[in-house]
C-alpha positions as CSV (number, residue, x, y, z in Angstrom):
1,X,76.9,144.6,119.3
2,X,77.6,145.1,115.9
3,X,80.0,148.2,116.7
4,X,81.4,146.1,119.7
5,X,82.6,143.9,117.2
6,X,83.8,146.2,114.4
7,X,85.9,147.9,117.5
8,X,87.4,143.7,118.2
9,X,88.2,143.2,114.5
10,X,90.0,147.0,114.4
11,X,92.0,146.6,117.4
12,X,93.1,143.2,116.6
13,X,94.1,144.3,113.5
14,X,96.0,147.3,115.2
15,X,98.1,145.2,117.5
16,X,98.4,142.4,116.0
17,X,102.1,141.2,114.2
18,X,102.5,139.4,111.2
19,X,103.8,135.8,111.0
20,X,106.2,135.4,108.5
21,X,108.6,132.4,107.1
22,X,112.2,132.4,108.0
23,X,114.6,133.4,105.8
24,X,116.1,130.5,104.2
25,X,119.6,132.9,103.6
26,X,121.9,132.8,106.9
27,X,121.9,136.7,108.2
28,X,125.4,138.2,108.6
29,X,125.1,138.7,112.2
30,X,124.8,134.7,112.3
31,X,128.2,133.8,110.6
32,X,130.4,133.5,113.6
33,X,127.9,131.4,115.3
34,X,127.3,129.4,112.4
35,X,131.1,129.1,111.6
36,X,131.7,127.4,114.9
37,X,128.7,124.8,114.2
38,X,130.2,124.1,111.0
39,X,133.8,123.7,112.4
40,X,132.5,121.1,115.4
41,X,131.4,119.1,112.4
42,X,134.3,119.4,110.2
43,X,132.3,121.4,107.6
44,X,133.4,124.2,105.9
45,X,130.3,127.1,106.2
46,X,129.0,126.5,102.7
47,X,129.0,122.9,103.2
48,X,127.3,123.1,106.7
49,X,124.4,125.4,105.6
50,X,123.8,123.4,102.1
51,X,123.7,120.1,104.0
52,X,126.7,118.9,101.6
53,X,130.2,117.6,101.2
54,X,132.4,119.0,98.8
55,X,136.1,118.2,100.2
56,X,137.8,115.8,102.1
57,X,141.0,115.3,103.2
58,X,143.0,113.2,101.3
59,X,140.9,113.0,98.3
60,X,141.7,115.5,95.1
61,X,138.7,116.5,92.9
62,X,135.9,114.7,94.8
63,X,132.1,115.7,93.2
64,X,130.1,117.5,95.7
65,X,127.4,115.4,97.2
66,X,124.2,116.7,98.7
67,X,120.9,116.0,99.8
68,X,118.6,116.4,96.5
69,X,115.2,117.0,98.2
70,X,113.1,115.9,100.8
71,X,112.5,111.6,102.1
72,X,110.4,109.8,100.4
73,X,108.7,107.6,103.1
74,X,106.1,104.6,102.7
75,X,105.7,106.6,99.2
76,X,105.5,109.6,99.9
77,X,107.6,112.7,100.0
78,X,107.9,114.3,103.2
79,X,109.4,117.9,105.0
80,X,112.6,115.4,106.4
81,X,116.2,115.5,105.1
82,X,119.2,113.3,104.9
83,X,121.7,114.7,106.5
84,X,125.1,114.5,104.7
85,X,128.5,114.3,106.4
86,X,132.2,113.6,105.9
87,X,133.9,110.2,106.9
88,X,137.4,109.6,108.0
89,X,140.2,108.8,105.8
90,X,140.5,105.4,106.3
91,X,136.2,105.1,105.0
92,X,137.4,106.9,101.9
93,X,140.5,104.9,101.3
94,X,137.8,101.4,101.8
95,X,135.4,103.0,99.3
96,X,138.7,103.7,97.1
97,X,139.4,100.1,97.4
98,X,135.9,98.7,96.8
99,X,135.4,101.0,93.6
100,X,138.4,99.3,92.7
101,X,137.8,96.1,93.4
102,X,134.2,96.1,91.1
103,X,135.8,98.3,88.3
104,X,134.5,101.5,88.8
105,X,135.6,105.0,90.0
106,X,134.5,106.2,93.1
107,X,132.2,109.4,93.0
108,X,131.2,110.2,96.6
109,X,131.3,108.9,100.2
110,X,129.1,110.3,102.9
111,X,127.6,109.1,105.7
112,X,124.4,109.4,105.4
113,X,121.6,109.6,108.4
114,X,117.9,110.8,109.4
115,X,117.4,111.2,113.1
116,X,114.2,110.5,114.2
117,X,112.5,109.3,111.0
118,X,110.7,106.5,110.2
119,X,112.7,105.0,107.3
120,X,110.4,102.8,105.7
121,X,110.2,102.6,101.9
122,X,112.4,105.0,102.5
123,X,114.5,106.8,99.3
124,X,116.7,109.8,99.3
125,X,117.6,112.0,96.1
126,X,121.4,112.7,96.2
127,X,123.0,115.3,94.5
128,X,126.5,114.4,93.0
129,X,128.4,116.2,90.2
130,X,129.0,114.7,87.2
131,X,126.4,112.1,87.0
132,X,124.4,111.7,83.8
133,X,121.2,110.3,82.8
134,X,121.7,106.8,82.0
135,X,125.0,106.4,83.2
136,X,125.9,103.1,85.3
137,X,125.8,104.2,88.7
138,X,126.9,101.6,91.9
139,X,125.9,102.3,95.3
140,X,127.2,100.5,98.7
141,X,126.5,100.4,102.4
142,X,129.1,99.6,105.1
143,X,127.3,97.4,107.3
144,X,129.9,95.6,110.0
145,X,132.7,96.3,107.4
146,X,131.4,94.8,104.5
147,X,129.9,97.0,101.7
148,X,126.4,95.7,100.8
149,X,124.5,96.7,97.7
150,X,121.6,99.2,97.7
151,X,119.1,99.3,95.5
152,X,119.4,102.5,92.9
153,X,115.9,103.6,92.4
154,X,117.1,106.4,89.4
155,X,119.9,107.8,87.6
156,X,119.3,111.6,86.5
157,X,121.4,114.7,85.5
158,X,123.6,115.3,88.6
159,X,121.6,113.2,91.0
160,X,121.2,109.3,92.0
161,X,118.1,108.3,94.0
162,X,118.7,105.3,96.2
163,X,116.9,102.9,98.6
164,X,117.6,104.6,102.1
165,X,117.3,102.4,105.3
166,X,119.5,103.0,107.7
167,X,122.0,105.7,108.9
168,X,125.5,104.4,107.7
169,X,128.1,105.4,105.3
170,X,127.5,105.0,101.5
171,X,129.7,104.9,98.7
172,X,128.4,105.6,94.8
173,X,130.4,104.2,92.2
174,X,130.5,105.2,88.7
């Protein structure tokens, strides 16, 4: 029995594969396919594989803006992202205009989603260039054209954590 056995274990080890992780770097052979995903969302590559947005048109010398890190849901952090994407003109020139009208300078516009997640108590961790620690950072919703305040949970080098409950588009104002 015991050889019986010892043959199993050797022959399994034998034949079997290993299991590995994906790579997390898109191959070379993947670019063309990946370019045309990125194009059917407007994205430029980098942007499409980073889950950012770092130009848009109409806007000069726009911070990029980029999911931070994974939801935090019902307090805890969980293996789902916020998916970032470009808005039309015409979203970028309202966030112009509401930055304006509180004072401030508009840093980013993105709409923001989460398919298929459970958004409650949700926050997201948002990369955006040029933010400090401390500074006095804004944040808006469109909801049925009217830009409503969300909560801003934290401030940090580069990055502004905000109450996230909904898919829409979001504006932060510095």
């Amino acid at each position: 029995m015991k050889k019986f056995l010892a043959l199993s274990f050797a022959l399994a080890l034998t034949f079997s594969t290993t299991v590995c992780a994906a790579e997390t770097v898109v191959p070379t052979k993947d670019f063309p396919r990946m370019d045309t995903l990125s194009t059917n969302v407007e994205k430029a590559l980098p942007e499409y594989t980073s889950n950012a947005v770092s130009e848009m048109d109409g806007v000069r010398d726009i911070p990029a803006i980029a999911s931070a890190s994974n939801l935090v849901t019902e307090g805890k952090e969980t293996n789902a992202t916020c998916i970032v994407d470009k808005v039309d003109v015409a979203a970028i020139r309202y966030a112009q205009n509401k930055a304006a009208e509180v004072g401030g300078t508009m840093l980013a516009v993105a709409e923001l989603s989460a398919p298929g997640v459970n958004l409650v108590d949700a926050q997201v961790a948002l990369t955006i260039e040029g933010v400090a620690a401390g500074d006095a950072v804004s944040v808006y919703k469109s909801v049925k054209g009217e830009w409503v305040a969300v909560d801003v949970v934290a401030v940090a080098e580069n990055t502004v954590t905000i109450k996230f409950d909904s898919k829409g588009i979001y504006t932060v104002i510095k």
